[in-house]
C-alpha positions as CSV (number, residue, x, y, z in Angstrom):
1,X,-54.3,-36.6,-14.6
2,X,-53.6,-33.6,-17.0
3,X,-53.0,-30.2,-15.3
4,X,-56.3,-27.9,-15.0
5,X,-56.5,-24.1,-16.1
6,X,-60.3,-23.3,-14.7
7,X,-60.5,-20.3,-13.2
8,X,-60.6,-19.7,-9.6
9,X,-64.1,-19.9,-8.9
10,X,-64.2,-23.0,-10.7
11,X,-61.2,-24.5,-9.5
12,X,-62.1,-23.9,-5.4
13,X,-65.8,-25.3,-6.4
14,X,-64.2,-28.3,-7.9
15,X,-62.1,-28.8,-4.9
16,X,-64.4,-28.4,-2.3
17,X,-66.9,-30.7,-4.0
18,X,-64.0,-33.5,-4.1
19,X,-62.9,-32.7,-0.8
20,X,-66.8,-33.0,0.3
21,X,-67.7,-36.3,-1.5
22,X,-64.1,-38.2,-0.5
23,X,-65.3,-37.4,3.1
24,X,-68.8,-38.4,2.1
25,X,-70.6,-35.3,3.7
26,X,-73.8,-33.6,2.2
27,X,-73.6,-29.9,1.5
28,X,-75.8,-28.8,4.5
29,X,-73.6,-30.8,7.3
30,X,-70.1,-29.4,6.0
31,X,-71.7,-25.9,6.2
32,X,-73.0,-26.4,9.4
33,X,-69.8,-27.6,10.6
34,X,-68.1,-25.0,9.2
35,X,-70.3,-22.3,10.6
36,X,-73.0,-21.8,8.2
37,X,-76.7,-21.4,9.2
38,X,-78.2,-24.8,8.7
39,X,-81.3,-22.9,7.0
40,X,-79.0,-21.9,4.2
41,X,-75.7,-24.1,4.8
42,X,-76.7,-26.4,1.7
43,X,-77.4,-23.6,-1.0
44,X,-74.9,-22.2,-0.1
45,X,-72.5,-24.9,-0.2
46,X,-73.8,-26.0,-3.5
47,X,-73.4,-22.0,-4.6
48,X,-69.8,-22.4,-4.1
49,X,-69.2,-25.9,-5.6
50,X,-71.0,-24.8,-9.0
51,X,-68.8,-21.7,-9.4
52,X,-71.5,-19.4,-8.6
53,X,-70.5,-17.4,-6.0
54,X,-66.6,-17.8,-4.5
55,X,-66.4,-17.8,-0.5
56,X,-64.7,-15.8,1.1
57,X,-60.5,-16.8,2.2
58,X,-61.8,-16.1,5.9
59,X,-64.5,-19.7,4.9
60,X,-62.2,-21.3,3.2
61,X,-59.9,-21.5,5.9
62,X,-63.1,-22.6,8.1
63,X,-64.0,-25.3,5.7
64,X,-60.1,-26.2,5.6
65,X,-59.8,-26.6,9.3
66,X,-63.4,-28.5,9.2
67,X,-61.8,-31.2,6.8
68,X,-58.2,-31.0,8.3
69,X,-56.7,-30.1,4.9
70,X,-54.8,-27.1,3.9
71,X,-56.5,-24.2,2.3
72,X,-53.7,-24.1,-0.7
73,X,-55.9,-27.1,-1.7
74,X,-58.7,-25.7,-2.5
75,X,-56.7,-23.1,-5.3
76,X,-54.5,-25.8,-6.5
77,X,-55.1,-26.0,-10.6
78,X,-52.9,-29.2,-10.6
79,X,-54.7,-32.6,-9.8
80,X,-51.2,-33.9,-8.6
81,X,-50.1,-30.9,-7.0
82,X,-53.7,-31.3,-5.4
83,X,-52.9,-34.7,-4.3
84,X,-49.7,-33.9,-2.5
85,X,-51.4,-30.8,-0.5
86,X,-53.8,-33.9,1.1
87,X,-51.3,-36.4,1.4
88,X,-49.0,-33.3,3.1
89,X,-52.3,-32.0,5.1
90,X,-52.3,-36.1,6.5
91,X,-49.3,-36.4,8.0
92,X,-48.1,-35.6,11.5
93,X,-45.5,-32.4,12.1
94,X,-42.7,-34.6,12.2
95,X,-43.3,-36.7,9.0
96,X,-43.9,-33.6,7.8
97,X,-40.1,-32.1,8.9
98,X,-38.8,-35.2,7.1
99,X,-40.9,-35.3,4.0
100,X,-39.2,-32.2,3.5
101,X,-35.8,-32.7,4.3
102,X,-36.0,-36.3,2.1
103,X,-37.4,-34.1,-0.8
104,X,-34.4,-31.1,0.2
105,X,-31.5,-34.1,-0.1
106,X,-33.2,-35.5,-3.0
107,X,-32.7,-32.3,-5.1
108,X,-29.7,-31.1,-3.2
109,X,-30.9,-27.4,-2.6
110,X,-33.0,-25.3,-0.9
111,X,-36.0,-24.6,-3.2
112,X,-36.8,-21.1,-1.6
């Protein structure tokens, strides 16, 4: 998939909204979860997935803990970049210490 260049409100509505539907949740029981009122967690879940309004970093790390991703996901303007923040988010620490290593020998250097 071709690299995106929304803008960020459009780009963390996108993201949630595909991070939402892959779970199949409605709008109302991820806000709920995530600490919204339930008499306003659907509006405004559906507020931030159409761009309208962006939440704040302070939710976006609620809703990130809530789907057990990382929050870089939800700013991520590259689909594949995208992909390998949820494939990273899924794996245990250690797979995690040697995804990183493998990718360190790969390229032979430190990236940082």
């Amino acid at each position: 998939m071709p690299v995106r260049n929304p803008s960020s409100n459009s780009i963390i509505g996108l993201r949630l909204r595909q991070a939402r539907q892959r779970r199949r949740w409605a709008q109302d029981e991820l806000g709920v979860m995530a600490g919204l009122e339930e008499s306003s967690s659907s509006a405004r879940i559906s507020r931030y997935e159409s761009g309208i309004h962006e939440p704040p970093f302070q939710f976006v790390e609620s809703l990130a803990r809530v789907m057990d991703i990382s929050p870089a996901y939800f700013y991520c303007p590259d689909d594949r970049l995208a992909e390998l923040i949820l494939i990273y988010s899924a794996l245990p620490e250690a797979e995690r210490q040697t995804l990183l290593h493998s990718i360190k020998n790969l390229f032979g250097r430190d990236f940082l």
